[in-house]
Backbone as CSV, one residue per row, in Angstrom:
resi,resn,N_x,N_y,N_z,CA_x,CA_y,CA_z,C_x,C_y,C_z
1,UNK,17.753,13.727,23.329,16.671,13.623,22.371,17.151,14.163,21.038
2,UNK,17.294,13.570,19.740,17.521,13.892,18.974,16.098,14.116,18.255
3,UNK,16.608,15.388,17.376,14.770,16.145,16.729,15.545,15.924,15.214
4,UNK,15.151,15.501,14.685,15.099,15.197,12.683,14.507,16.307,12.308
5,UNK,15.471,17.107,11.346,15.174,17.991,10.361,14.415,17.800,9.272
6,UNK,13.217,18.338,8.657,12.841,18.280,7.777,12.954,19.388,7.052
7,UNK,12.993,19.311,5.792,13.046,20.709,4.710,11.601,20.617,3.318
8,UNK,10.941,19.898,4.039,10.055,19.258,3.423,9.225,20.468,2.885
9,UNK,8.367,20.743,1.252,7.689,21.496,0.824,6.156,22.179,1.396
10,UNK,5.838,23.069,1.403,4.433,23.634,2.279,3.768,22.152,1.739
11,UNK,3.261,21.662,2.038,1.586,20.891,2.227,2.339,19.489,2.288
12,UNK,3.544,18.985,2.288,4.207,17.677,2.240,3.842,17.505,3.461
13,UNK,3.883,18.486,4.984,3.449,17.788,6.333,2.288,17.430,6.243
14,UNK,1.316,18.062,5.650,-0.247,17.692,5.785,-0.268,16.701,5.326
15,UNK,0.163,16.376,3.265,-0.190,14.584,3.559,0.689,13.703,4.322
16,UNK,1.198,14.201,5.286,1.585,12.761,5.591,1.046,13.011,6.998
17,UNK,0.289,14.269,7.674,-0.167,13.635,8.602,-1.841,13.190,7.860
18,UNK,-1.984,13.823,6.908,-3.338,12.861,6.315,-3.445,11.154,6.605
19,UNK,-2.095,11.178,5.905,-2.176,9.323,5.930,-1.822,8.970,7.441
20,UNK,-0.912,9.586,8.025,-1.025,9.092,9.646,-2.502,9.061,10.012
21,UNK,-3.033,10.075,10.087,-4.030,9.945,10.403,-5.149,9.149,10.063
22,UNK,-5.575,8.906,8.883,-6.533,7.884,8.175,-5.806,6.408,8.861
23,UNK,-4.435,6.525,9.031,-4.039,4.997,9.321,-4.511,4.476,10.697
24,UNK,-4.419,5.662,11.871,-4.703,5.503,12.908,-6.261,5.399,12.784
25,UNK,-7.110,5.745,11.979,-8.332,5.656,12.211,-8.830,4.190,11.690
26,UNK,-8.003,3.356,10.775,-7.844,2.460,10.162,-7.708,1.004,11.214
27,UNK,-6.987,1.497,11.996,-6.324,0.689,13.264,-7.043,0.412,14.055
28,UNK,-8.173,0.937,14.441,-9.384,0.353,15.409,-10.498,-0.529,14.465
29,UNK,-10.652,-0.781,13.158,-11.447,-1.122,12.735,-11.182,-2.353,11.704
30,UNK,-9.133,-2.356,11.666,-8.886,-3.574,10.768,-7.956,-4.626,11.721
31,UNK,-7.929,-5.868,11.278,-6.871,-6.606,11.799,-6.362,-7.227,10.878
32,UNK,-5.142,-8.135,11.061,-4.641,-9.154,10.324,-4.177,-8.797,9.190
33,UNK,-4.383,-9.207,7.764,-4.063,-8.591,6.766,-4.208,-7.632,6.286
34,UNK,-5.422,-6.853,6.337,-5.835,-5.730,5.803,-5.397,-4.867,6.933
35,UNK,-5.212,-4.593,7.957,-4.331,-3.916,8.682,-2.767,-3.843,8.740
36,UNK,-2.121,-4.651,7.641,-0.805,-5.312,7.484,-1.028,-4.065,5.634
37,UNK,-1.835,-4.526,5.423,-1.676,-4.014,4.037,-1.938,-2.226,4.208
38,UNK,-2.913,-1.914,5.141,-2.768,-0.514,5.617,-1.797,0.429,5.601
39,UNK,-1.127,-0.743,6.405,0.475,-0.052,6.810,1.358,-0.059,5.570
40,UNK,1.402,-1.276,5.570,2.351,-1.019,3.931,1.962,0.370,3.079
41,UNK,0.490,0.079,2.904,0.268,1.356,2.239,0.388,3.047,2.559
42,UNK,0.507,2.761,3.828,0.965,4.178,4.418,2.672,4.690,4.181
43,UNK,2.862,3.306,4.752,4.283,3.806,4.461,5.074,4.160,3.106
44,UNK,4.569,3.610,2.187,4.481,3.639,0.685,4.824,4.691,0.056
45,UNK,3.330,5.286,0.620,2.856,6.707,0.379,3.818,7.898,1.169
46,UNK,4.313,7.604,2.646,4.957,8.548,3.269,5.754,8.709,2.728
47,UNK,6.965,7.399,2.313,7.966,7.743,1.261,8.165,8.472,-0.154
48,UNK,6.623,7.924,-0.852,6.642,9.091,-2.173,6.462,10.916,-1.673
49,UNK,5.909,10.966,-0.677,5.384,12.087,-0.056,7.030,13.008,-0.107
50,UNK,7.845,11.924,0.572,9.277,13.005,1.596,9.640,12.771,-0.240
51,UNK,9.934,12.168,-0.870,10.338,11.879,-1.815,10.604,12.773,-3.392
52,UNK,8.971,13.091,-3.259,8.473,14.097,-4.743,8.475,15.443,-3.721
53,UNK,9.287,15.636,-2.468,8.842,17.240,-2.388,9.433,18.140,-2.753
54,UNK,9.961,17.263,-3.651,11.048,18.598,-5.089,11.115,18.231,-6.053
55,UNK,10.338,17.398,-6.398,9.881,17.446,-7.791,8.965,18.053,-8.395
56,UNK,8.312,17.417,-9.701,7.539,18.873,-10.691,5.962,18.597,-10.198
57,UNK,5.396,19.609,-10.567,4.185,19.627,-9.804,3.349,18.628,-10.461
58,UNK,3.485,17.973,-11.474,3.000,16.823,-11.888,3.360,15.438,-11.374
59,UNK,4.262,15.364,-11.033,4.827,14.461,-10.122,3.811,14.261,-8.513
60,UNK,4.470,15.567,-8.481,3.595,15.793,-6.380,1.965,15.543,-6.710
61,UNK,1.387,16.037,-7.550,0.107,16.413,-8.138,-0.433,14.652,-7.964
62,UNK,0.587,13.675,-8.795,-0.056,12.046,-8.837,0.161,11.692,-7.060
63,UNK,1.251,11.893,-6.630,1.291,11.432,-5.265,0.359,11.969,-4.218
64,UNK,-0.088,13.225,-4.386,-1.463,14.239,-3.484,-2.848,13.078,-3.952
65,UNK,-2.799,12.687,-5.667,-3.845,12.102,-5.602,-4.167,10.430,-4.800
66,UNK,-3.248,9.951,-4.877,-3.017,8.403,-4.201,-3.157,8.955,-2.943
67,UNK,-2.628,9.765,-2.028,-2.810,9.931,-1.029,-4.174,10.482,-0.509
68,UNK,-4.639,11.525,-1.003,-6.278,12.015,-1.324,-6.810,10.595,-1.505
69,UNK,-6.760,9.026,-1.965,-7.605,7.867,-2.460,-7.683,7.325,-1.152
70,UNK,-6.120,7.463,-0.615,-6.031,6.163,0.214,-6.557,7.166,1.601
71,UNK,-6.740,8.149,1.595,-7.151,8.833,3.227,-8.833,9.115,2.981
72,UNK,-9.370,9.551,2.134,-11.186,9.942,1.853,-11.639,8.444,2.598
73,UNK,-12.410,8.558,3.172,-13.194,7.913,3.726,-14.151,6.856,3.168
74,UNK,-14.224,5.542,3.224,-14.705,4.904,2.370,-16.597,4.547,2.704
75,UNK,-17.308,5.556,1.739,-18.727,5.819,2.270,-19.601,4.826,1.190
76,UNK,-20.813,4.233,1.319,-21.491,3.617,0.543,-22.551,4.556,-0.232
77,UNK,-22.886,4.420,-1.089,-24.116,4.913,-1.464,-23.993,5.216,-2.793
78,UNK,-25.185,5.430,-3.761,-25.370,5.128,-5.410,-23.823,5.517,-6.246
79,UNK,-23.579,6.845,-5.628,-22.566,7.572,-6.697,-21.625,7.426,-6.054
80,UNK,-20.796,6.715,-4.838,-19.104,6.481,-4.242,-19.539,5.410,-3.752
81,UNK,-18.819,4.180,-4.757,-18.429,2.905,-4.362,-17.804,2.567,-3.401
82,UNK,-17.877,2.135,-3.177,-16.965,1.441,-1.701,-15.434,1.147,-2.026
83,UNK,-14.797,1.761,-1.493,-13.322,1.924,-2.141,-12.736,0.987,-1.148
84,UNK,-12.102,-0.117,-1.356,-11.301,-0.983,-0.897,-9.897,-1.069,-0.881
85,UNK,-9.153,-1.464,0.356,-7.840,-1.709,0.313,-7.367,-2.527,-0.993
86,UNK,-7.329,-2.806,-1.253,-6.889,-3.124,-2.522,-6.804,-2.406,-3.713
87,UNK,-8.319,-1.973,-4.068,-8.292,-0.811,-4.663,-7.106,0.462,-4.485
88,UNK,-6.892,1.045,-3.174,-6.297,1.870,-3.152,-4.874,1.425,-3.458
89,UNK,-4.377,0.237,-3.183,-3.244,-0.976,-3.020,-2.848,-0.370,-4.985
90,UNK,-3.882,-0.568,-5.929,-3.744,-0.414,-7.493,-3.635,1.083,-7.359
91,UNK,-4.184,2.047,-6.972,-3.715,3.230,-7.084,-2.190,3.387,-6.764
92,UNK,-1.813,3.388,-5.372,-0.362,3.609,-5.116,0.453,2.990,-5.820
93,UNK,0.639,1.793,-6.271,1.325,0.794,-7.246,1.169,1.889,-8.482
94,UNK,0.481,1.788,-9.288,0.309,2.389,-10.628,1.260,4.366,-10.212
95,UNK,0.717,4.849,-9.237,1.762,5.629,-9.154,3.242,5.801,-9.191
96,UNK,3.545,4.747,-7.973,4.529,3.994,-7.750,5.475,3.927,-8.871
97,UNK,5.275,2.980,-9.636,5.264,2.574,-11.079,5.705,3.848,-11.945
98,UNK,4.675,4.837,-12.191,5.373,5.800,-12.962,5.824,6.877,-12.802
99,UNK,6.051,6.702,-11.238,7.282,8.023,-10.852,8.570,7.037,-10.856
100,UNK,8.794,5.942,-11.064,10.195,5.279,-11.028,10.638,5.062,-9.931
101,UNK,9.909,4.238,-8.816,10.377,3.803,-7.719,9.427,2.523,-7.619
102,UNK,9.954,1.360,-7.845,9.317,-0.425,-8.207,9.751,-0.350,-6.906
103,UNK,10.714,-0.013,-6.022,11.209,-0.384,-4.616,9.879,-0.097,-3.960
104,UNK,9.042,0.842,-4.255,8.255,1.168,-2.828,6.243,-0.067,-3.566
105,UNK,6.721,-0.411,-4.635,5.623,-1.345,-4.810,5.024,-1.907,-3.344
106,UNK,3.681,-1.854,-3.330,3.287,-2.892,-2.248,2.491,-4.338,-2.588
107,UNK,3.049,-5.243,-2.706,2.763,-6.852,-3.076,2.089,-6.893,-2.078
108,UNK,0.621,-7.868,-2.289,0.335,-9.014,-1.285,0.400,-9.543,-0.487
109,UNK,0.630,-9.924,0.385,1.349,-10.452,1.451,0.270,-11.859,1.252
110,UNK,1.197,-13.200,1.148,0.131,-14.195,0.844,-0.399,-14.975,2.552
111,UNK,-1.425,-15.815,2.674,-1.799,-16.033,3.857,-1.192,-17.112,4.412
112,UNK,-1.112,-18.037,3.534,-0.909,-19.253,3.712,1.008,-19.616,2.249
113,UNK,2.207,-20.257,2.883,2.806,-20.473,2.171,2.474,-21.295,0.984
114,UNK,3.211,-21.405,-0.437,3.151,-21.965,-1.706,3.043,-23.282,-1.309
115,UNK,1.880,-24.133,-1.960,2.233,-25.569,-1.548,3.584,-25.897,-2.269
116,UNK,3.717,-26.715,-1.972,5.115,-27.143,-2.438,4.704,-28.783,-3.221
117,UNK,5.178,-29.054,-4.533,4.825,-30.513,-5.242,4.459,-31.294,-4.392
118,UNK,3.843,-32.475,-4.589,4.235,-33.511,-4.033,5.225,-34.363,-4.200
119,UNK,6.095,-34.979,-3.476,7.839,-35.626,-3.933,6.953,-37.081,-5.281
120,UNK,7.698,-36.783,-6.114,7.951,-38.028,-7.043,8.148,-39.274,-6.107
121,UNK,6.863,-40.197,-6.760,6.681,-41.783,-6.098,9.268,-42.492,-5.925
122,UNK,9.085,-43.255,-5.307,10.675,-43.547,-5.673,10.083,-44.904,-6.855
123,UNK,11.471,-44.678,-7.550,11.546,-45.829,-9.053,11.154,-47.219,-8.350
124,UNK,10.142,-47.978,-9.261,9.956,-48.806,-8.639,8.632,-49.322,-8.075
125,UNK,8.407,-48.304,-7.525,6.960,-48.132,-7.031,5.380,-48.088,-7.509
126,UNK,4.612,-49.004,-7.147,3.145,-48.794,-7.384,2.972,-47.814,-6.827
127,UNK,1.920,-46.977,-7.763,1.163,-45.734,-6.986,-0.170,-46.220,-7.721
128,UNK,-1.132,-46.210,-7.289,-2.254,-46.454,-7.676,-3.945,-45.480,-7.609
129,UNK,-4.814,-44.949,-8.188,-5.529,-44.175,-7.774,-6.780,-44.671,-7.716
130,UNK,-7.621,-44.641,-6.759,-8.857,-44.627,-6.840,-8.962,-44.325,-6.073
């Protein structure tokens, strides 16, 4: 059994069992894409997590907050909107973004492939529409 060292900063284990945890709670209640995009987003986040835990506290400070977005619980009512995967999807990105890691961006994942043209009639040819 090999055990992995971590040297990771006081509270770096908590968010990342934050986001384990919100993910697993995530996992009984999403499928398909938005359970695809979950994950992405967890993992995202785990990486800025091991990542900024030596950097400046302004740094850790933006990554605690994306992680604090993407784990709070998404409740309805007048004053907390309903916070959506996606939503949180623009938080981590925009973090992402200005700690200088475009590698851990999380894109879309599209559903259906790009149509592709339709091929040019061959020379010669009536094509006609109605």
């Amino acid at each position: 059994m090999t055990v992995e060292q971590r040297n990771f900063e006081p509270g770096t284990d908590v968010l990342i069992r934050k986001v384990d945890s919100r993910l697993a709670a995530v996992r009984t209640g999403l499928a398909g894409p938005e359970l695809e995009l979950a994950e992405r987003l967890a993992a995202a986040l785990r990486e800025l997590v091991a990542s900024t835990a030596q950097a400046s506290a302004a740094d850790r400070g933006q990554v605690r907050a994306a992680v604090h977005y993407f784990v709070l619980p998404r409740e309805r009512g007048r004053l907390l909107p309903v916070r959506t995967l996606a939503a949180a999807q623009r938080m981590v990105n925009r973090v992402v973004l200005q700690l200088g890691r475009p590698d851990l961006l999380v894109e879309p994942r599209r559903e259906r492939p790009a149509r592709e043209p339709a091929p040019a009639p061959a020379p010669g040819t009536d094509v006609t529409v109605g």
